[in-house]
Every structure is written in C-alpha cells, then in structure tokens.
VOBA-1610 file (N, C-alpha, C; in pm, whole numbers, padded with zeros to 5 digits, always signed):
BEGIN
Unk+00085-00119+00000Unk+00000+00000+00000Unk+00089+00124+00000Unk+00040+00201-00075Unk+00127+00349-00091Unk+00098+00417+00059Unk+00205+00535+00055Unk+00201+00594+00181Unk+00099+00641+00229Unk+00025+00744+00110Unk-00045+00829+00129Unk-00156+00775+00162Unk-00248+00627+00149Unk-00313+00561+00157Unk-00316+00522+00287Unk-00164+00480+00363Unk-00119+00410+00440Unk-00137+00551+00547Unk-00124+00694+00577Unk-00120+00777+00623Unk-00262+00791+00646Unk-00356+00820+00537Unk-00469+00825+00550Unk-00569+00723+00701Unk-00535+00593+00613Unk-00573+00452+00754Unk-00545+00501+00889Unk-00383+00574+00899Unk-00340+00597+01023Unk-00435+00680+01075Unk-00451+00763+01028Unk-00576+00934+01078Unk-00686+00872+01081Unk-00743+00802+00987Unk-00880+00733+01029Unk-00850+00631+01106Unk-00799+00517+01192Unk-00795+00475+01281Unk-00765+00540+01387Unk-00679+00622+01408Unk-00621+00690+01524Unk-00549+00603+01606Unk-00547+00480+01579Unk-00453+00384+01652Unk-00344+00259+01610Unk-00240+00286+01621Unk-00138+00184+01599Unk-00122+00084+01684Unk-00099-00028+01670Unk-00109-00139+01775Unk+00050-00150+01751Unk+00125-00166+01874Unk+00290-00172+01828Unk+00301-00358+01917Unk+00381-00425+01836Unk+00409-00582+01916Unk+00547-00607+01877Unk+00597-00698+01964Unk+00702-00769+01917Unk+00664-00928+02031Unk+00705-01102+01951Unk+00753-01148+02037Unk+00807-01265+01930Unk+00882-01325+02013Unk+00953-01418+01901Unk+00908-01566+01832Unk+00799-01586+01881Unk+00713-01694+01877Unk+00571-01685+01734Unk+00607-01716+01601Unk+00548-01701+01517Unk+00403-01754+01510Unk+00357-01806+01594Unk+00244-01864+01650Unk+00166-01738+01729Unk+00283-01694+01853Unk+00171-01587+01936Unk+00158-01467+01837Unk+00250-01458+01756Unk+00236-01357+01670Unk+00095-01303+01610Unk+00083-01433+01520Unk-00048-01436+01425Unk-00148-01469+01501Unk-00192-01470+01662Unk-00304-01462+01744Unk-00311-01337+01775Unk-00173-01283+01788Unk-00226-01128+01792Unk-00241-01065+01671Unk-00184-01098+01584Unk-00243-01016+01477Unk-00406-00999+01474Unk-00447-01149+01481Unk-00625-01209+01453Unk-00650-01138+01536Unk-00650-01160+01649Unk-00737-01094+01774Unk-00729-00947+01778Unk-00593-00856+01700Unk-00632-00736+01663Unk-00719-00689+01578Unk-00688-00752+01470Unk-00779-00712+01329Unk-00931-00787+01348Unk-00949-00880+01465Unk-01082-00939+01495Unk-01140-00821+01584Unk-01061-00717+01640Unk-01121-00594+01728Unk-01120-00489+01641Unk-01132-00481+01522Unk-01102-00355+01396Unk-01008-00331+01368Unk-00887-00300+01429Unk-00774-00284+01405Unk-00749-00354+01280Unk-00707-00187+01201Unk-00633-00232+00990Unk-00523-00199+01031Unk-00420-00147+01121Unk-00289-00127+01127Unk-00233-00195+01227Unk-00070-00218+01211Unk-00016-00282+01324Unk+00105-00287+01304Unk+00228-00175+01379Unk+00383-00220+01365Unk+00416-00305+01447Unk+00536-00382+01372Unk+00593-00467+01397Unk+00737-00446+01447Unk+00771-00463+01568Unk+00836-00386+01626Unk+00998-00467+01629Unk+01071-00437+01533Unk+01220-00496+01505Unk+01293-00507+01683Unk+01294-00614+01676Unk+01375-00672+01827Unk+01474-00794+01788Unk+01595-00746+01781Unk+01689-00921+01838Unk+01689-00939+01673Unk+01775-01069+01693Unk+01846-01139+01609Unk+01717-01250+01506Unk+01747-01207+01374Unk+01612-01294+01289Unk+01449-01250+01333Unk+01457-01114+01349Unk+01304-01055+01357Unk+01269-01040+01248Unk+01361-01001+01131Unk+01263-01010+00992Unk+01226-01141+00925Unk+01253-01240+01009Unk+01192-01383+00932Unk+01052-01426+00994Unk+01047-01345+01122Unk+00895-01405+01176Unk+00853-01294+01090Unk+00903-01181+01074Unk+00831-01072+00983Unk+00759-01118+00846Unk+00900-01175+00767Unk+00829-01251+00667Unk+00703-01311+00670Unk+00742-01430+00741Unk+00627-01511+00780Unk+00474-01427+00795Unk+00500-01359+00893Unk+00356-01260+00911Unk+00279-01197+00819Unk+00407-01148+00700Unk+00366-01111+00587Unk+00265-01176+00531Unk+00356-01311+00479Unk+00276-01409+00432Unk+00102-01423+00493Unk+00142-01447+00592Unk+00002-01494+00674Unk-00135-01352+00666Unk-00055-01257+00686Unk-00189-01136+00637Unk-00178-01101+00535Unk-00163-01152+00445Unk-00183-01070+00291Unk-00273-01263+00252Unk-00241-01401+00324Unk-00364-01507+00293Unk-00457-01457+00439Unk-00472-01411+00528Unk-00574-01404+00622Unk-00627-01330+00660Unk-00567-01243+00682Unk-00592-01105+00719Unk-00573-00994+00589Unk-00658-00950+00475Unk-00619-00877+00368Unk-00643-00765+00399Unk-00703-00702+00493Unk-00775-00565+00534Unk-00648-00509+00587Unk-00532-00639+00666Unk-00469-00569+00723Unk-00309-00491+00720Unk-00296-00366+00737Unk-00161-00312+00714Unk+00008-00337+00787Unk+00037-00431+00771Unk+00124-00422+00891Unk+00275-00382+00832Unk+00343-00265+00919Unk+00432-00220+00935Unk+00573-00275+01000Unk+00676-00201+01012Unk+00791-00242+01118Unk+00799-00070+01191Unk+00883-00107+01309Unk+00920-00003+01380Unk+01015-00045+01468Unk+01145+00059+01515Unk+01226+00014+01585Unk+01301+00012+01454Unk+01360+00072+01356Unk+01430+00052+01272Unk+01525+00198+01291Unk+01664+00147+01214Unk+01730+00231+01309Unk+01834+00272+01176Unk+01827+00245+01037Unk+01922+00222+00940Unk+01813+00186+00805Unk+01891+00254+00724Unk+01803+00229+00549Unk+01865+00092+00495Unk+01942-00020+00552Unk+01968-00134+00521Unk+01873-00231+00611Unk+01833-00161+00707Unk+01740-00267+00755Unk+01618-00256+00702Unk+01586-00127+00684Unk+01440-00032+00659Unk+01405-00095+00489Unk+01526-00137+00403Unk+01485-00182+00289Unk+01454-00361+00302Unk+01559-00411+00410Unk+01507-00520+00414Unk+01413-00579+00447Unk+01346-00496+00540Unk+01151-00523+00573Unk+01082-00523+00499Unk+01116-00403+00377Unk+01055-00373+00271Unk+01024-00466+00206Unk+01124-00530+00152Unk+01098-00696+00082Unk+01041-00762+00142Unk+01060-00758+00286Unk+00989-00876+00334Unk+00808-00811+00319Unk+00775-00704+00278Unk+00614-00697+00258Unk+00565-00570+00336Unk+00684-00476+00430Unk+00633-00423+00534Unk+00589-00272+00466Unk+00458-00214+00467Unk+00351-00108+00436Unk+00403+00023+00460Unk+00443-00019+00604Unk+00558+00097+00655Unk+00638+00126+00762Unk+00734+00216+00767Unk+00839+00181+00841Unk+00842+00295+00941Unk+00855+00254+01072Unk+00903+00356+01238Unk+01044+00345+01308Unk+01059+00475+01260Unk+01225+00462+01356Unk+01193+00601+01500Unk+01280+00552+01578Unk+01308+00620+01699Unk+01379+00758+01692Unk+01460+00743+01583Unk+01475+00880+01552Unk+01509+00905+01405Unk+01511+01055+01402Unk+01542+01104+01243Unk+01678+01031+01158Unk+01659+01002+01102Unk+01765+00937+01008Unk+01712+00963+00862Unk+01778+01028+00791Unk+01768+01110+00676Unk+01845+00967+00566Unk+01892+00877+00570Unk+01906+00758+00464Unk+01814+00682+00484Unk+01706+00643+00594Unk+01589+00606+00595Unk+01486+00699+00493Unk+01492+00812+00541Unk+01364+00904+00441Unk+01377+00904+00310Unk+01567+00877+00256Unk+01567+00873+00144Unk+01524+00683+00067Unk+01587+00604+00169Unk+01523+00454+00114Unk+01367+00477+00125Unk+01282+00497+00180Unk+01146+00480+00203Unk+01121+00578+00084Unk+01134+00713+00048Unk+01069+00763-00033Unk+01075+00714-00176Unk+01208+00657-00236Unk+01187+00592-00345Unk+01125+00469-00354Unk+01049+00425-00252Unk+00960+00315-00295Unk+00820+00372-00213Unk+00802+00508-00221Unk+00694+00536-00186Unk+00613+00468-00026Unk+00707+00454+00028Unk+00675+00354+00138Unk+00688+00501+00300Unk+00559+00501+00356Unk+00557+00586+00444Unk+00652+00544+00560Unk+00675+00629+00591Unk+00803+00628+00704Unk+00783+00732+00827Unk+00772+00726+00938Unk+00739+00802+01105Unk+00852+00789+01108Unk+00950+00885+01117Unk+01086+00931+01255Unk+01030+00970+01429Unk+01113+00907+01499Unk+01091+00950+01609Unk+01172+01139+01625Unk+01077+01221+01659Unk+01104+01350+01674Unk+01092+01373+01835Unk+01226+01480+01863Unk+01154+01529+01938Unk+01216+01639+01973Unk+01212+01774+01883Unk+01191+01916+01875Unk+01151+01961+01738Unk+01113+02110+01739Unk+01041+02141+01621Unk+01153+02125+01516Unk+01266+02167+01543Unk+01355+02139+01469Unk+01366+02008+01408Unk+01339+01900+01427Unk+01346+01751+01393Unk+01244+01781+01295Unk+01127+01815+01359Unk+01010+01785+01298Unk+00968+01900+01175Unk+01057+01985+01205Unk+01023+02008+01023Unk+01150+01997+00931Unk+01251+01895+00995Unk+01339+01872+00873Unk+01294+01701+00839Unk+01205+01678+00890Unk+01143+01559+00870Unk+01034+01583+00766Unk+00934+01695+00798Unk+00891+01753+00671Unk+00913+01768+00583Unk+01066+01823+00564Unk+01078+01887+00440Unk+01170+01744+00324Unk+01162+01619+00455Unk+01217+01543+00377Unk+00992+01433+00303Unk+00984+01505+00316Unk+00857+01399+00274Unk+00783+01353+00381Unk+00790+01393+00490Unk+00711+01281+00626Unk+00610+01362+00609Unk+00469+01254+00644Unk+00336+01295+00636Unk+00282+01273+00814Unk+00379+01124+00872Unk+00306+01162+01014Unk+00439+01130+01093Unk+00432+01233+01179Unk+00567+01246+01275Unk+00537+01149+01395Unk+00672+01084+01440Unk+00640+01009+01588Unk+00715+01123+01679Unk+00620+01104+01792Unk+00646+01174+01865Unk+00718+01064+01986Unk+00850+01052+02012Unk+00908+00931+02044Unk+01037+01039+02170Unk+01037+00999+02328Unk+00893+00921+02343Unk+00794+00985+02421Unk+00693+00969+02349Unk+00605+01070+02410Unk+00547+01060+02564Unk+00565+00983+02632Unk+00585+00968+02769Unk+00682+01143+02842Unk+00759+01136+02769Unk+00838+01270+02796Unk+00809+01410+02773Unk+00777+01356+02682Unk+00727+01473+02607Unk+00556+01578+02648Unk+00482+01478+02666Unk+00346+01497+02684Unk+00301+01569+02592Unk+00164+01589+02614Unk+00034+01636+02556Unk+00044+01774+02503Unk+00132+01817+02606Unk+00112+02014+02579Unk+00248+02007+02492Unk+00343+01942+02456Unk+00412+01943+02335Unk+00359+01962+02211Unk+00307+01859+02194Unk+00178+01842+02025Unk+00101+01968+02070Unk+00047+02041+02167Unk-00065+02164+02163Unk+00054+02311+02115Unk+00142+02296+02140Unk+00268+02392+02147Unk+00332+02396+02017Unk+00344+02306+01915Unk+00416+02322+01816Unk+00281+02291+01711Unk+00168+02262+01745Unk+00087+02301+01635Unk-00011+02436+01677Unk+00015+02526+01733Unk+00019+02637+01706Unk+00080+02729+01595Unk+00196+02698+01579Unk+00279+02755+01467Unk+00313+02691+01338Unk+00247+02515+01368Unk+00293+02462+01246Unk+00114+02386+01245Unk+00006+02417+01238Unk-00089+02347+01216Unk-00134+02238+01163Unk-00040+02224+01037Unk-00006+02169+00903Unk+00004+01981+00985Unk+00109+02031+01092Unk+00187+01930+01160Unk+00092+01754+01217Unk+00166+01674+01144Unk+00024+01560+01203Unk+00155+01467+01304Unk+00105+01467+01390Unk+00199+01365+01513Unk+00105+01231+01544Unk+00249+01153+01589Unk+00161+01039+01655Unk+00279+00975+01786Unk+00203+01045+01900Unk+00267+01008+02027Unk+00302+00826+02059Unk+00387+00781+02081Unk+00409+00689+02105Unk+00517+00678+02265Unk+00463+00617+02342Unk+00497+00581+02495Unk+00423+00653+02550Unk+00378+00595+02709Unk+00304+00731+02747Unk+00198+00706+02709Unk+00128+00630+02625Unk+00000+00606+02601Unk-00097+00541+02632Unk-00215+00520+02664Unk-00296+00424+02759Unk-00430+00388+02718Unk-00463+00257+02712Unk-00614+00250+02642Unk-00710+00346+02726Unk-00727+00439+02793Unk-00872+00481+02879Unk-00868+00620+02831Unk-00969+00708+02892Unk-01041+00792+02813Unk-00962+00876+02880Unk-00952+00896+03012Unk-00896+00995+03023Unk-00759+01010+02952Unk-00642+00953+02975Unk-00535+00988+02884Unk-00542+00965+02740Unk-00614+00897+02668Unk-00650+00922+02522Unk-00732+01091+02479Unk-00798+01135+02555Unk-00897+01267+02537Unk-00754+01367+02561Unk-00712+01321+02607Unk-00573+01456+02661Unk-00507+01433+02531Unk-00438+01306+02496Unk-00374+01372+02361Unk-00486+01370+02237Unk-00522+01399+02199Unk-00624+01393+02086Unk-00674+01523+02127Unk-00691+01573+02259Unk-00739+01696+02260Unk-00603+01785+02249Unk-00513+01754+02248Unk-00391+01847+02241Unk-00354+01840+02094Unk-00417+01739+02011Unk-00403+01759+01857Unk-00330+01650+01784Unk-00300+01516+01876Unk-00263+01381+01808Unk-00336+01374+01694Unk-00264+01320+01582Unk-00356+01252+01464Unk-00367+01087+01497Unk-00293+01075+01553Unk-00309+00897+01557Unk-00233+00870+01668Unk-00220+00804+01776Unk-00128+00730+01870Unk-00067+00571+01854Unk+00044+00561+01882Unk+00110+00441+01894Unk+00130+00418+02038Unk+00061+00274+02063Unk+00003+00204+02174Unk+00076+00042+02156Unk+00180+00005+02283Unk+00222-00100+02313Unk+00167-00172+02410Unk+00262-00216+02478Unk+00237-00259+02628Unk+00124-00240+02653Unk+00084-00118+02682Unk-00077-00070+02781Unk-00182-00136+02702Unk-00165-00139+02564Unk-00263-00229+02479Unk-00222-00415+02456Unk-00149-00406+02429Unk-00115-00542+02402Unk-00006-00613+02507Unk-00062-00601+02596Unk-00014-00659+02801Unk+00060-00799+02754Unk+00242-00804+02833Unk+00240-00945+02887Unk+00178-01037+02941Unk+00069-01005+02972Unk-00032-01075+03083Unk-00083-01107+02955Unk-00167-01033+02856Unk-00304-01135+02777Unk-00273-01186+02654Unk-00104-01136+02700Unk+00003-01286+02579Unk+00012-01405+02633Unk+00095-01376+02770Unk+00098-01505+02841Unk+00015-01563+02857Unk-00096-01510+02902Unk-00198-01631+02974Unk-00326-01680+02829Unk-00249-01619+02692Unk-00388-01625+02566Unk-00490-01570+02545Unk-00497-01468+02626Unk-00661-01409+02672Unk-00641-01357+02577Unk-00634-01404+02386Unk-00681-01341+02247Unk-00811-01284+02244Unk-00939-01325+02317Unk-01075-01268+02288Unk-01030-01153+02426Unk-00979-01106+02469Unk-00984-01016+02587Unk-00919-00930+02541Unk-00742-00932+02431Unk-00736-00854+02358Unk-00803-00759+02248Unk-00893-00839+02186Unk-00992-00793+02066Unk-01062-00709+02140Unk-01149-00716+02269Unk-01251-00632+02321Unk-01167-00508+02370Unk-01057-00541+02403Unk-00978-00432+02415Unk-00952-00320+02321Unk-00906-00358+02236Unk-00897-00293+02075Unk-00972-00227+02048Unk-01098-00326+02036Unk-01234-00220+01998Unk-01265-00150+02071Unk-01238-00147+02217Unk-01324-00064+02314Unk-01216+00103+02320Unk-01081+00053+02281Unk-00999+00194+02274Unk-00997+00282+02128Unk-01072+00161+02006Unk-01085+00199+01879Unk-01251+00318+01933Unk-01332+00245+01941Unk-01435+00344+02023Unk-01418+00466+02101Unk-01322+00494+02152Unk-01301+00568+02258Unk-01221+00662+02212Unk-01146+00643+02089Unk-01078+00720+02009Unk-01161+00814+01904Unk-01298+00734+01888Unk-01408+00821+01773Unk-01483+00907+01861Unk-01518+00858+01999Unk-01605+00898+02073Unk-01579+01033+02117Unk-01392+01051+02120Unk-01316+01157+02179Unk-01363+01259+02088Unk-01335+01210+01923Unk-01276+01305+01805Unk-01456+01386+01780Unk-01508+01301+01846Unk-01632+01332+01790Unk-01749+01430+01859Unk-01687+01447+02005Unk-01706+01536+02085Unk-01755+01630+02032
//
C-alpha cells in the first residue's frame, strides 16, 4: 500500500497497535485478535536477532488471512534494515529517531516512514524530507502540551505520540485533545499478561473498546 493511503488509515484509525515477540504462532493470534477488534494497522516492532523472518512469515500470513490488514515495522534504526523489511512486505516503516538515509530509502519506494522527533527542529526537517506523520518518540516525555505547542505555529503538523500512552479515556482525550492525529500504543494495549496467559478474545474487546473511545473523543 502506498504511503499516502497508508497515512490516510493511520488518521482514520487513530490507533497503531505496536508488538514484538519471538514466537510465530503468538504472533499471528495477535495479529487475529487485533484485526478481529477492527484494528487495519499494526507495527511490527524490530527486536533481536532474525526478527525479519517471523516478519516474513507474518507477511505471508496477512496478505492469505488477514487482507484488510496493514502491517508495518518499527524500531528501525538504518536504510539497510528499513529496505530489508521492505521486501519482506512491510507497508511501513518507524524509527526512533530522524535518520535522513531512511527518508531517502522509504521515499523511493513510496513507502511511508514516522521518525521519532523530538523538537520542532526535527520535525520540520522531517517535513521537508517527505514525512506525512511524525512520531512523537517518546512521548511519555514529552506529553500532551508538546503536540498543543508546536501546532500552534505549524498546524499543518500531524503527530503520533508513542509511549506514554494508555487504552482509557482519560489519557486518550488529553492527547487527541492536544491535537494527536493517531497514537502508537504498546504494552498498555497489548499486556504481557493477555500474551501469556492467551486471553486473544480479551485482547480484541480491548482494541475495539480503545478503537471506540478514540471516535467517541474526536467526535465530541
């Protein structure tokens, strides 16, 4: 999927599901049990040694099972890794921070790309390299009145906070009311606990109930 397509999904979902684990099995239960809670997006979060082969694999498995769904990498840190996901199928790519041979591999294959930013300065030489949605990385640090503070002067500006983020209303209404276009959600969404113990249908209700809570906010 092209970026701009792939950018679009992001703003109309408002939510990224971020995972990593090494087990190609728990993988594709979370994938299901995301995209069984609405969820069309999902990075894939580069960890350790041979993460792009369960990547592969995953590929494979949502483009036969899951076709609705977009899945990405993140945690990429270099335009030799950032192209090698690429092959392996990945929609689009998240790094932690600005790296300008990433913006240039991703833009010749039209493949959307999030830098982790974090000053205005980052974030509009990230602009001016082609970025359509900025990570705000990590936004745990950063907070809410960051994104309200630099889109004052840059309106234009579309962010997506990642750390720091939490399925419930109150801290979802705070950034979305400070002007998030989309958030990236780990841990607080996709818990060691309802990996370990399988609770896949407890994930899905999860999903949907923060996919809800994200329209419910915007719609205020």
């Amino acid at each position: 999927m092209d970026r701009l397509k792939v950018a679009l999904l992001m703003e109309e979902q408002g939510l990224v599901p971020l995972f990593f684990h090494s087990d190609i099995e728990i993988c594709k239960q979370v994938l299901k049990a995301c995209y069984d809670g609405g969820a069309r997006l999902l990075e894939f979060t580069n960890r350790g040694l041979f993460a792009h082969e369960i990547f592969s694999e995953l590929s494979k498995y949502v483009r036969a099972d899951l076709p609705e769904m977009v899945l990405g990498v993140g945690s990429v840190t270099d335009a030799a890794t950032a192209s090698m996901y690429m092959q392996c199928g990945a929609s689009f790519v998240v790094t932690p921070a600005l790296r300008e041979d990433i913006a240039l591999c991703c833009n010749r294959r039209k493949i959307l790309w999030s830098p982790g930013c974090g000053s205005l300065t980052e974030i509009c030489r990230a602009e001016e390299l082609g970025c359509e949605i900025v990570k705000l990385f990590p936004g745990s640090i950063y907070g809410p009145k960051f994104i309200k503070s630099i889109k004052g002067p840059q309106p234009w500006t579309k962010v997506m906070p990642t750390g720091g983020v939490a399925p419930t209303q109150e801290n979802l209404q705070t950034w979305f009311d400070a002007g998030a276009t989309c958030v990236g959600m780990g841990s607080k969404l996709i818990s060691k606990d309802l990996v370990r113990e399988a609770k896949f249908e407890d994930l899905s209700k999860l999903v949907a109930n923060t996919l809800k809570l994200i329209t419910s906010i915007r719609n205020r």
